[in-house]
Jmol script that loads the backbone (N, CA, C; Angstrom):
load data "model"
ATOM      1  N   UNK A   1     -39.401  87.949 123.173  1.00  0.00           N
ATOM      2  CA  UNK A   1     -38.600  88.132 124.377  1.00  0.00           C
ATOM      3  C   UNK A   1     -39.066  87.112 125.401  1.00  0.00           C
ATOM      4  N   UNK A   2     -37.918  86.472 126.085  1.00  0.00           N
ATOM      5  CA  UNK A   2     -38.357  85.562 127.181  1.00  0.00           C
ATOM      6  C   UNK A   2     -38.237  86.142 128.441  1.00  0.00           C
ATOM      7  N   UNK A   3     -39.341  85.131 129.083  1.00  0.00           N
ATOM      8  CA  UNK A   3     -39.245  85.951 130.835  1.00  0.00           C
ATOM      9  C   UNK A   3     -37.922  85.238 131.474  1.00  0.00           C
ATOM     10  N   UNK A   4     -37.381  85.664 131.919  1.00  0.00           N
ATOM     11  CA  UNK A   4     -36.452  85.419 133.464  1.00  0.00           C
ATOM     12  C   UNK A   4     -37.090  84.397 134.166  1.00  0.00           C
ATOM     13  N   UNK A   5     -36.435  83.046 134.227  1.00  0.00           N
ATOM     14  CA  UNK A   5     -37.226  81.998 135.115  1.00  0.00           C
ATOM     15  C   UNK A   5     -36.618  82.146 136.702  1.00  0.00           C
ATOM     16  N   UNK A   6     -35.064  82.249 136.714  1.00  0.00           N
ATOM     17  CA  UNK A   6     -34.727  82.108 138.158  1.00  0.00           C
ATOM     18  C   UNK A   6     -33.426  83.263 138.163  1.00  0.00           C
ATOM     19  N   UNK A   7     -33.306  83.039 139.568  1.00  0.00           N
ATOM     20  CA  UNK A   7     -31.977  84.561 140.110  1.00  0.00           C
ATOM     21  C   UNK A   7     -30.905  83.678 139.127  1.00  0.00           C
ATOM     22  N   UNK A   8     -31.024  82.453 139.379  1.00  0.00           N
ATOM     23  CA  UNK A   8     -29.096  81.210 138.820  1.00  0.00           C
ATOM     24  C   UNK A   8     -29.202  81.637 137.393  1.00  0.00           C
ATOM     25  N   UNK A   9     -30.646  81.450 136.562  1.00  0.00           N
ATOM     26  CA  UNK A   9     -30.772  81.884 135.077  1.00  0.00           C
ATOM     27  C   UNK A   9     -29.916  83.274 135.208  1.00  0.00           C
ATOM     28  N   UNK A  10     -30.219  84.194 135.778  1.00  0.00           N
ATOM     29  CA  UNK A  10     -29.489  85.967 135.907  1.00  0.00           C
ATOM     30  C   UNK A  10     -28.312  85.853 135.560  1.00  0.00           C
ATOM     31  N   UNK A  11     -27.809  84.942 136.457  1.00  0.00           N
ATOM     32  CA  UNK A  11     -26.413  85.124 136.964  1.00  0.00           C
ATOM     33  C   UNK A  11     -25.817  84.457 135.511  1.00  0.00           C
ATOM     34  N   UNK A  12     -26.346  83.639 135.664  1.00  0.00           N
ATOM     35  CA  UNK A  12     -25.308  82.734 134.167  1.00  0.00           C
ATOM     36  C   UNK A  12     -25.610  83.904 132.979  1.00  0.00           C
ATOM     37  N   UNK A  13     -26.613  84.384 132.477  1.00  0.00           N
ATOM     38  CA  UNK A  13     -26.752  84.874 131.537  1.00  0.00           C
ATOM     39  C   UNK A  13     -26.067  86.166 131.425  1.00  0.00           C
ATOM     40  N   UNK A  14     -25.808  87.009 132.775  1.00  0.00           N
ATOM     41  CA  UNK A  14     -24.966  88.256 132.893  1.00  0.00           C
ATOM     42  C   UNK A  14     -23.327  87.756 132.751  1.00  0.00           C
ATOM     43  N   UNK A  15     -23.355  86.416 133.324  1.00  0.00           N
ATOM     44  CA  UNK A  15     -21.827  86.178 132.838  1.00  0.00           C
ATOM     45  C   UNK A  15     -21.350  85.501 132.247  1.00  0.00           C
ATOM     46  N   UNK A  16     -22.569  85.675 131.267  1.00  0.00           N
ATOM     47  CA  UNK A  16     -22.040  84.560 129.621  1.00  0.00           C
ATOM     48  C   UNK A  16     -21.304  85.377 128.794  1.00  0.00           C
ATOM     49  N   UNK A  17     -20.492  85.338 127.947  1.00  0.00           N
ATOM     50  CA  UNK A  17     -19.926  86.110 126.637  1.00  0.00           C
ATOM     51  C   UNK A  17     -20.751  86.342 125.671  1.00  0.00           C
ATOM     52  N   UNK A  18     -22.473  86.173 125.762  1.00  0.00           N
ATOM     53  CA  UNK A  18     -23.176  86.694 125.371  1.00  0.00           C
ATOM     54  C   UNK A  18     -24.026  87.967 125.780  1.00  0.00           C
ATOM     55  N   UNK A  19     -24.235  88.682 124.723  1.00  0.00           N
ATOM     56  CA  UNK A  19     -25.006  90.360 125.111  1.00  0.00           C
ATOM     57  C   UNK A  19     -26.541  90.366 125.371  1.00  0.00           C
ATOM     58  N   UNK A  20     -26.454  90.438 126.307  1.00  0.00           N
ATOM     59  CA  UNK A  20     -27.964  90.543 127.154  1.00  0.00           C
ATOM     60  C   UNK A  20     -28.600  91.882 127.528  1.00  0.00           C
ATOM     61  N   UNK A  21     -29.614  91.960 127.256  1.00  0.00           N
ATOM     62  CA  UNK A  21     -30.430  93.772 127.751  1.00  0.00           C
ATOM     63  C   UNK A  21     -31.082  92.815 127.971  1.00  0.00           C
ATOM     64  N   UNK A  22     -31.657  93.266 129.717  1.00  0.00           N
ATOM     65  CA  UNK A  22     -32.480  92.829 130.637  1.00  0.00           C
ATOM     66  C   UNK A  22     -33.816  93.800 130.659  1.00  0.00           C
ATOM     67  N   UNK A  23     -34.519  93.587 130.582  1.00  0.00           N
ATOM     68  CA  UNK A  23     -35.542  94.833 130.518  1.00  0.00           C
ATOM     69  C   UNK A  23     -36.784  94.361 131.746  1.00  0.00           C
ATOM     70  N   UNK A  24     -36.758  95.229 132.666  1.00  0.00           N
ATOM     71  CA  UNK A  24     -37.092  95.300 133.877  1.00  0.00           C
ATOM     72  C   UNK A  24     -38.631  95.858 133.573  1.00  0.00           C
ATOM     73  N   UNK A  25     -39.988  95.206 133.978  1.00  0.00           N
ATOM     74  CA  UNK A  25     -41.115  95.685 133.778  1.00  0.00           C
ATOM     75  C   UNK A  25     -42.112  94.792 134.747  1.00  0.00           C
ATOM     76  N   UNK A  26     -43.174  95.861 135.127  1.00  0.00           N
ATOM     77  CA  UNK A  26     -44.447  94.768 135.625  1.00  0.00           C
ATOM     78  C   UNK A  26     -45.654  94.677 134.928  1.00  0.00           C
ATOM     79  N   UNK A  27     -46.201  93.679 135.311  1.00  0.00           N
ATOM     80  CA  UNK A  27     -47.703  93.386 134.765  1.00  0.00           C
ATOM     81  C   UNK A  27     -48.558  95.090 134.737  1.00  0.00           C
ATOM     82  N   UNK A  28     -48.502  95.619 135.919  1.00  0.00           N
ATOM     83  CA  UNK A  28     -49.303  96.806 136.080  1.00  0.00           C
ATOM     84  C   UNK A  28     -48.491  98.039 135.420  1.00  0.00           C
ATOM     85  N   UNK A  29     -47.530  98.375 135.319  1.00  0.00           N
ATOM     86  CA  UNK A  29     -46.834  99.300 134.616  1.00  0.00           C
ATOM     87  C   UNK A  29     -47.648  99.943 133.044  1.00  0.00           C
ATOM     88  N   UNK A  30     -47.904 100.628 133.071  1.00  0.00           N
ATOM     89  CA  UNK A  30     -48.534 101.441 132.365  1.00  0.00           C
ATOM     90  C   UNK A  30     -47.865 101.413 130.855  1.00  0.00           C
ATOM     91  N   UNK A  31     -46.188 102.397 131.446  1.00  0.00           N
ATOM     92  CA  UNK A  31     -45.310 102.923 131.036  1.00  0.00           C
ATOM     93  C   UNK A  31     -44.681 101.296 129.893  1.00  0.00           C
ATOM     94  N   UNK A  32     -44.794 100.596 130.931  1.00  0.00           N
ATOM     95  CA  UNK A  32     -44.717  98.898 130.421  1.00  0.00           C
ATOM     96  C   UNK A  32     -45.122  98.143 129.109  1.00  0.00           C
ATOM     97  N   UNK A  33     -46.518  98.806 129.593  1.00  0.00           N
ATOM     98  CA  UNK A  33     -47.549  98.303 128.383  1.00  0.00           C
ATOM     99  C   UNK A  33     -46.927  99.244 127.138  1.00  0.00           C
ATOM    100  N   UNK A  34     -46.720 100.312 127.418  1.00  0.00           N
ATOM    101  CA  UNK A  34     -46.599 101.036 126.014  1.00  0.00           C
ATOM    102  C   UNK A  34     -45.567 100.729 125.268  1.00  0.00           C
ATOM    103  N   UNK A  35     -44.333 100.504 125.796  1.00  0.00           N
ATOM    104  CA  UNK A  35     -43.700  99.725 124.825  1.00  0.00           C
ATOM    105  C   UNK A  35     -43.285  98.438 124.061  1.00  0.00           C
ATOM    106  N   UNK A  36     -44.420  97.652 124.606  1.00  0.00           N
ATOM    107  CA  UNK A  36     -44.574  96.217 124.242  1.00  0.00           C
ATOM    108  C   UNK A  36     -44.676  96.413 122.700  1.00  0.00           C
ATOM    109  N   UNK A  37     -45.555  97.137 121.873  1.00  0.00           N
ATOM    110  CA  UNK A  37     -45.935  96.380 120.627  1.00  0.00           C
ATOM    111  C   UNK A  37     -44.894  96.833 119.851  1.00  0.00           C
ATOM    112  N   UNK A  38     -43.536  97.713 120.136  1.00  0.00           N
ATOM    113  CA  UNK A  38     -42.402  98.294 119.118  1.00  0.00           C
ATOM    114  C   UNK A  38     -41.212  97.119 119.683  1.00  0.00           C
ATOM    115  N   UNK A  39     -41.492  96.733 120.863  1.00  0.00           N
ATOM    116  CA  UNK A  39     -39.945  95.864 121.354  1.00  0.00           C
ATOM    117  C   UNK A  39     -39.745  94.875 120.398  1.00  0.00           C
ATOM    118  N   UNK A  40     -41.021  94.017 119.798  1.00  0.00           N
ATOM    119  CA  UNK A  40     -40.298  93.144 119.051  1.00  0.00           C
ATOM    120  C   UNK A  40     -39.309  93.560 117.351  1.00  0.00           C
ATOM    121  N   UNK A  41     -40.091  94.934 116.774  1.00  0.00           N
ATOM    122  CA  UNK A  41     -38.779  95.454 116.417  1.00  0.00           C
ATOM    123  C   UNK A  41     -37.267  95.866 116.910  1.00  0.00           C
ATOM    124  N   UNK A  42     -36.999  96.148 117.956  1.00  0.00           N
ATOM    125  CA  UNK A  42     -36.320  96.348 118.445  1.00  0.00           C
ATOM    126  C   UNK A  42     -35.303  95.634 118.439  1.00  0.00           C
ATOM    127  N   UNK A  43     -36.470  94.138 119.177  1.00  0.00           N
ATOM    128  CA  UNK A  43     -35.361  92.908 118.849  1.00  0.00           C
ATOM    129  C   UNK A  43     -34.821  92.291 117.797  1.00  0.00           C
ATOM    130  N   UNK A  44     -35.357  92.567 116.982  1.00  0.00           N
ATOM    131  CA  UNK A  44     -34.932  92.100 115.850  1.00  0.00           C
ATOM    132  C   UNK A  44     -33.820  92.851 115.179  1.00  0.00           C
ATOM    133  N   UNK A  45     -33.611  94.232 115.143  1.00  0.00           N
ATOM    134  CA  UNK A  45     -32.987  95.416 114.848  1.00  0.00           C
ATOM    135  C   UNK A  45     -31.966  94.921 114.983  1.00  0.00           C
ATOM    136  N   UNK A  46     -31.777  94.624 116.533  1.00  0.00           N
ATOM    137  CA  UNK A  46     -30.693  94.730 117.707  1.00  0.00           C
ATOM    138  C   UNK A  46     -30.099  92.976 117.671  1.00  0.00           C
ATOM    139  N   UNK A  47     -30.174  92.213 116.728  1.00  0.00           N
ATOM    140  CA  UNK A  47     -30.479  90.495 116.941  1.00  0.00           C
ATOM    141  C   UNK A  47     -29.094  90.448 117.644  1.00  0.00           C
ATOM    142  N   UNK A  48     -28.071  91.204 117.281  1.00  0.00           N
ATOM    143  CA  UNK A  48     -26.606  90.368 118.042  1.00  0.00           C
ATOM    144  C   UNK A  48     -26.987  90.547 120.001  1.00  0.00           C
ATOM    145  N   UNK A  49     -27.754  91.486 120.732  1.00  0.00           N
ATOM    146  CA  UNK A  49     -28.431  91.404 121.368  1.00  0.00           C
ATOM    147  C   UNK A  49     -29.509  90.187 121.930  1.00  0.00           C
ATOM    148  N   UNK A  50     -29.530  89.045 122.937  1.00  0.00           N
ATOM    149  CA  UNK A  50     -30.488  88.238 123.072  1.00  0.00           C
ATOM    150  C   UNK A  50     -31.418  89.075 124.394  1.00  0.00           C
ATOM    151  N   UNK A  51     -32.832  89.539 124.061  1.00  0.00           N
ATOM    152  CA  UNK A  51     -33.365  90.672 125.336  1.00  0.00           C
ATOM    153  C   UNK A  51     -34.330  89.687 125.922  1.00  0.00           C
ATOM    154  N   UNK A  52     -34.192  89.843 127.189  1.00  0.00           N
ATOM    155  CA  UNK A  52     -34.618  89.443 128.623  1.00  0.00           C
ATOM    156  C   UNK A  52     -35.554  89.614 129.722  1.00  0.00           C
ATOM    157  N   UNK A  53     -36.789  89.384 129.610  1.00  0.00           N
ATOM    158  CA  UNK A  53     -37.865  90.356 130.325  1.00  0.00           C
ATOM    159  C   UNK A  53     -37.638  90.025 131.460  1.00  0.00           C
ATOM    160  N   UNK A  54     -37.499  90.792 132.309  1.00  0.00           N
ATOM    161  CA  UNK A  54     -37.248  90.512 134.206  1.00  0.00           C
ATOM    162  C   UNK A  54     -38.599  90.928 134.695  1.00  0.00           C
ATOM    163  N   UNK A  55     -39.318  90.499 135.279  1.00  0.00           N
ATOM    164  CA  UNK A  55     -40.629  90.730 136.190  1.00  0.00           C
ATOM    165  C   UNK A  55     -39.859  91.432 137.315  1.00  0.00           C
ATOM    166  N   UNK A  56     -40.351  92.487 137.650  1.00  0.00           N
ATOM    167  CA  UNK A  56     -40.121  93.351 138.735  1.00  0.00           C
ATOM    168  C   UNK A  56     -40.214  92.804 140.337  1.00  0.00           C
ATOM    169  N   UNK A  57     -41.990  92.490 140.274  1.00  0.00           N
ATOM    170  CA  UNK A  57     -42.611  91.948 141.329  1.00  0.00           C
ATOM    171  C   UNK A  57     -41.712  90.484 141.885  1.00  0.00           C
ATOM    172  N   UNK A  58     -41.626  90.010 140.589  1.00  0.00           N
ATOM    173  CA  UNK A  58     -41.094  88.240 140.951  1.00  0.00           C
ATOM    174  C   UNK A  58     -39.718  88.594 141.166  1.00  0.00           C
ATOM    175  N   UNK A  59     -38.752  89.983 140.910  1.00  0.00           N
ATOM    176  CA  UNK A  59     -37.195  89.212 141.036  1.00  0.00           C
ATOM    177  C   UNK A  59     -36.453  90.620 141.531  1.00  0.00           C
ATOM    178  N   UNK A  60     -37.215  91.136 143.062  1.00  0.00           N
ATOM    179  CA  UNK A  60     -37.265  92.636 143.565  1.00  0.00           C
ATOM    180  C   UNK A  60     -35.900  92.937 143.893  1.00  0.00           C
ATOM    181  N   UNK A  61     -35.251  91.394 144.537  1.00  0.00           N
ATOM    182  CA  UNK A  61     -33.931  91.595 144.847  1.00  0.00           C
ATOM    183  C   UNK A  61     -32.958  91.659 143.811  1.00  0.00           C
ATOM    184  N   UNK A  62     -32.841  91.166 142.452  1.00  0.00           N
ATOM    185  CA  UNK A  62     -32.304  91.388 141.503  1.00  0.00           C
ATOM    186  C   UNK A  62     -31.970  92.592 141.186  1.00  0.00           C
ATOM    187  N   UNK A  63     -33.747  93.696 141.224  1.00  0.00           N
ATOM    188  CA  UNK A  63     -33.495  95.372 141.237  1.00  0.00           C
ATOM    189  C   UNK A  63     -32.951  95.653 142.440  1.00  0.00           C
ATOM    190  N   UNK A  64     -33.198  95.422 143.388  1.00  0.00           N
ATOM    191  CA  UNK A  64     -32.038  95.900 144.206  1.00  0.00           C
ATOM    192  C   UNK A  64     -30.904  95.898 144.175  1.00  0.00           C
ATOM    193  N   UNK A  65     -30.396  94.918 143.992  1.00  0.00           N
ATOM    194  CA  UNK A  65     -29.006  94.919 143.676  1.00  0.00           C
ATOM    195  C   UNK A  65     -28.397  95.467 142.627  1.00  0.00           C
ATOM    196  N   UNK A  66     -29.133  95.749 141.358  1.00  0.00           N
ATOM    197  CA  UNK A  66     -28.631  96.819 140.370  1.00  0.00           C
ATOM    198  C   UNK A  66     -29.049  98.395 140.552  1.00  0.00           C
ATOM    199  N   UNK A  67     -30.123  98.146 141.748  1.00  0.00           N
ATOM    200  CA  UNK A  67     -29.883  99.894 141.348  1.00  0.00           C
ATOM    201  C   UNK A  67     -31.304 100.347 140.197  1.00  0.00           C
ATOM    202  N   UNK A  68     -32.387  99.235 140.204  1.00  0.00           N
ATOM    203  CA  UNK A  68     -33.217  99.321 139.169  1.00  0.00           C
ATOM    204  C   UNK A  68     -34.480  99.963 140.247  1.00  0.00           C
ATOM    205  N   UNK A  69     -35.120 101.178 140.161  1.00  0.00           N
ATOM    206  CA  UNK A  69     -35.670 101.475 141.102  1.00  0.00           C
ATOM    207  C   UNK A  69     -37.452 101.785 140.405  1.00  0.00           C
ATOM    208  N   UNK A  70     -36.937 101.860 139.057  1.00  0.00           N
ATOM    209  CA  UNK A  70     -37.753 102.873 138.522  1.00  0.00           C
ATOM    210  C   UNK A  70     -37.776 101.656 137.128  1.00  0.00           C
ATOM    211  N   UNK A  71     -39.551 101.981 136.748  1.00  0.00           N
ATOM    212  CA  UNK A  71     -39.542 100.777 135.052  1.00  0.00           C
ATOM    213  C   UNK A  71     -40.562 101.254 134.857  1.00  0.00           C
ATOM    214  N   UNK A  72     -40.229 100.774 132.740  1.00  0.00           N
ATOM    215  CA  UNK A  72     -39.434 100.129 132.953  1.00  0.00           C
ATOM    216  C   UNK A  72     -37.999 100.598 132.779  1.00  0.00           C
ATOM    217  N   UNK A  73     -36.992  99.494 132.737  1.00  0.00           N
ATOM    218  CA  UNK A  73     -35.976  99.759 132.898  1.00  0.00           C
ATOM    219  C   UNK A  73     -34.934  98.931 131.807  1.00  0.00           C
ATOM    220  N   UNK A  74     -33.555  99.256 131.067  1.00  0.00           N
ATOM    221  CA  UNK A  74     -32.900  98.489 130.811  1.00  0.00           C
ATOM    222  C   UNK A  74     -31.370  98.281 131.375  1.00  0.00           C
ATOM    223  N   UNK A  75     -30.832  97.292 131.466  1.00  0.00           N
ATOM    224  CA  UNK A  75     -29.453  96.991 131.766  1.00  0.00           C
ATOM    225  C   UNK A  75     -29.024  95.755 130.490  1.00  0.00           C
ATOM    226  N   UNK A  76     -27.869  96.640 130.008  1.00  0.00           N
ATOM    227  CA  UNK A  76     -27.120  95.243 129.394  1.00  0.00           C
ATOM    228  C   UNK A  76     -26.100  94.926 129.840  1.00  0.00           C
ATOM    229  N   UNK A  77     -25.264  93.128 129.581  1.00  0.00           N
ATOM    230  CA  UNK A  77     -24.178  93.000 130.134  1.00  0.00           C
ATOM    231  C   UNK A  77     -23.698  91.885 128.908  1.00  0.00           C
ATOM    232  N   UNK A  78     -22.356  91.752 129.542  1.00  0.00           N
ATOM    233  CA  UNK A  78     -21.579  91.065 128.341  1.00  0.00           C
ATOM    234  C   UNK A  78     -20.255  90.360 129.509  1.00  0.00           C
ATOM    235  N   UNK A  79     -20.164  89.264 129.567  1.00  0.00           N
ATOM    236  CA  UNK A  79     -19.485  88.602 129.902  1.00  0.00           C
ATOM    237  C   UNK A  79     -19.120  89.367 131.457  1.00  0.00           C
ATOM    238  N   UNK A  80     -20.466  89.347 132.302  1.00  0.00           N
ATOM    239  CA  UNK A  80     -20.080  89.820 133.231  1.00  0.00           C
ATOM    240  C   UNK A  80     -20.245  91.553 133.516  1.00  0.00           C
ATOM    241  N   UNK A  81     -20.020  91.942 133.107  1.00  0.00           N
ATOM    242  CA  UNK A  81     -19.917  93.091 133.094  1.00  0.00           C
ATOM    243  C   UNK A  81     -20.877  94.411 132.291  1.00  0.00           C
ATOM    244  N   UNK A  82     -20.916  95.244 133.073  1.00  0.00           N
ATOM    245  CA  UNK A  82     -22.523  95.799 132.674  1.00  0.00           C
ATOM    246  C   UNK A  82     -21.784  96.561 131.637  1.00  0.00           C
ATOM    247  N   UNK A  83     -22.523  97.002 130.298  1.00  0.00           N
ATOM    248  CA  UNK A  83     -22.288  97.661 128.807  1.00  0.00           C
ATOM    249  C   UNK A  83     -22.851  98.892 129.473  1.00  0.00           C
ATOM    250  N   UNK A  84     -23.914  99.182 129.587  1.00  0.00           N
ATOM    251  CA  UNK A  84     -24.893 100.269 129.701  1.00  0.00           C
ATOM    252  C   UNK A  84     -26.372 100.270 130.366  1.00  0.00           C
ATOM    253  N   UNK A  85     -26.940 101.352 130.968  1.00  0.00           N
ATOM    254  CA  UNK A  85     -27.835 101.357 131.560  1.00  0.00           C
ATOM    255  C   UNK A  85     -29.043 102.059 130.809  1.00  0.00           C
ATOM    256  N   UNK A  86     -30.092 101.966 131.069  1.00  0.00           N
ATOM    257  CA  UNK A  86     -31.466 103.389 130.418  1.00  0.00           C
ATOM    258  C   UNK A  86     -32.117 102.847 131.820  1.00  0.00           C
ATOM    259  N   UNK A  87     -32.074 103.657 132.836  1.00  0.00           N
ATOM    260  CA  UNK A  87     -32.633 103.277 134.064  1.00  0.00           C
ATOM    261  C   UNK A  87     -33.585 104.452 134.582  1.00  0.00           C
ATOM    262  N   UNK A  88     -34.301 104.338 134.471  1.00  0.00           N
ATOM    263  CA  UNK A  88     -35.459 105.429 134.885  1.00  0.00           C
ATOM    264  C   UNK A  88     -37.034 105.165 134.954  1.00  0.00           C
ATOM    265  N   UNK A  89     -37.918 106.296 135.539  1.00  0.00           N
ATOM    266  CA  UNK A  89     -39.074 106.002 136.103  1.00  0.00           C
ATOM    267  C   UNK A  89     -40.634 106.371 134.437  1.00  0.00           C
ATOM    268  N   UNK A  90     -39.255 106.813 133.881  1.00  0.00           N
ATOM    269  CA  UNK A  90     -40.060 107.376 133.023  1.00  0.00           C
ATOM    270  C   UNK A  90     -40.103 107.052 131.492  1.00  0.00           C
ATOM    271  N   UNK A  91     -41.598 107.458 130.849  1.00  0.00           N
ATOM    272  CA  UNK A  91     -42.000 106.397 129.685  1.00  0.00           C
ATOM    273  C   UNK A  91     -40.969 106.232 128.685  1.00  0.00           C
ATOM    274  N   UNK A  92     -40.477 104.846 127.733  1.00  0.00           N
ATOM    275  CA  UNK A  92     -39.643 105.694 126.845  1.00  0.00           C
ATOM    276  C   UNK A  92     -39.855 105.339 125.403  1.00  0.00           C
ATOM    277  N   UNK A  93     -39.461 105.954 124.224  1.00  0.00           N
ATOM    278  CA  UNK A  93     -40.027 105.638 123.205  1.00  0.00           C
ATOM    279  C   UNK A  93     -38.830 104.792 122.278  1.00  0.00           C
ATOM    280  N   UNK A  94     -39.624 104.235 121.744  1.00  0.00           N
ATOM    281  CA  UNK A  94     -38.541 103.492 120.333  1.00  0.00           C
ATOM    282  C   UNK A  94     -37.427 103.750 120.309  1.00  0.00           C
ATOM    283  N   UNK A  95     -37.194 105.434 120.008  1.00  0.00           N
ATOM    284  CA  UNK A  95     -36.228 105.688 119.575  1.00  0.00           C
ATOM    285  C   UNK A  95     -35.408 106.265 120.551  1.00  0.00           C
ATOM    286  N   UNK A  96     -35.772 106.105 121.587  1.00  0.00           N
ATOM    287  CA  UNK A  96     -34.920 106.289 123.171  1.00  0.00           C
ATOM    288  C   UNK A  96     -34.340 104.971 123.211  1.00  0.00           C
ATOM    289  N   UNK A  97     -35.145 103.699 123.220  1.00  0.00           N
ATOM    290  CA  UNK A  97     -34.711 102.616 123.456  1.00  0.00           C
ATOM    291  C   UNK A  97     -33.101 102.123 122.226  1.00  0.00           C
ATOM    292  N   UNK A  98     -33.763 102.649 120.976  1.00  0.00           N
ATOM    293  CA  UNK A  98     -32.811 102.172 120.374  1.00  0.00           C
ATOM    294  C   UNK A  98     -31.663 103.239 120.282  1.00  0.00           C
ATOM    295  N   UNK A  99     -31.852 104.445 120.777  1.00  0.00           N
ATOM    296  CA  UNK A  99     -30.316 104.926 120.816  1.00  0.00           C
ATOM    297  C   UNK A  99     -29.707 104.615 122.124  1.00  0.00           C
ATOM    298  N   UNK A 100     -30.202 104.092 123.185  1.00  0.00           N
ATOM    299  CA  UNK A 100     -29.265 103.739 124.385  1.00  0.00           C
ATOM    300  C   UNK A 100     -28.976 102.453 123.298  1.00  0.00           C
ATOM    301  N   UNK A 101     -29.541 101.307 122.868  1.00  0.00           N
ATOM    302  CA  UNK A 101     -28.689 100.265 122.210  1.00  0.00           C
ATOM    303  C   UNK A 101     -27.384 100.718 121.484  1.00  0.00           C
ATOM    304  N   UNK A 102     -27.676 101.493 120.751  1.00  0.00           N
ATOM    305  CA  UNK A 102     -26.812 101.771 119.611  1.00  0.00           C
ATOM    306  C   UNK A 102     -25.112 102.599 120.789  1.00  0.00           C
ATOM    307  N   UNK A 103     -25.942 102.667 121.626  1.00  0.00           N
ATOM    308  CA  UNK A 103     -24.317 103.835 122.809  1.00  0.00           C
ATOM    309  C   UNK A 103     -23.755 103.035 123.314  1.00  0.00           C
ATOM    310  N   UNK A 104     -24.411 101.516 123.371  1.00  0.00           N
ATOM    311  CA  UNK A 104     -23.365 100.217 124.146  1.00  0.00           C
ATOM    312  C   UNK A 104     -22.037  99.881 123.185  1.00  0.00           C
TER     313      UNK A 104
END
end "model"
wireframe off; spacefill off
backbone 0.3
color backbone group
């Protein structure tokens, strides 16, 4: 998974005709750390999916503007337009992650 370099990277990538899950996390996040070592299954699972690590700290106004309050967090979008959310404060597992994929 790659990090998020800039807000212009966001924007183009939310309104490409490609499927993006943004996954919202910080360095200190606990909840963060725990699902690092299953995501890269995930990604792979999910490949028609390209996933997106957003730094919290570095891109606050980004969560603001979606509504991302709580991580980590996911948002996907597809040509603009948001597919689905898993937006919450609380930990989540594999198989949380991959059934919000599978509901887009």
């Amino acid at each position: 998974m790659r990090d998020l370099l800039s807000q212009e990277e966001f924007n183009e990538l939310k309104n490409s005709s490609n499927k993006h899950v943004f996954l919202f996390s910080a360095n200190w996040c606990g909840d963060c750390r725990f699902i690092e070592p299953f995501m890269p299954d995930v990604e792979q699972k999910y490949s028609e999916y390209t996933f997106i690590h957003i730094d919290r700290d570095k891109f606050i106004d980004t969560c603001i503007e979606l509504d991302v309050f709580g991580i980590p967090s996911f948002v996907a979008f597809e040509d603009g337009k948001e597919l689905g959310r898993f937006v919450s404060k609380d930990r989540k597992t594999q198989e949380e992650i991959e059934s919000f994929i599978e509901s887009l």
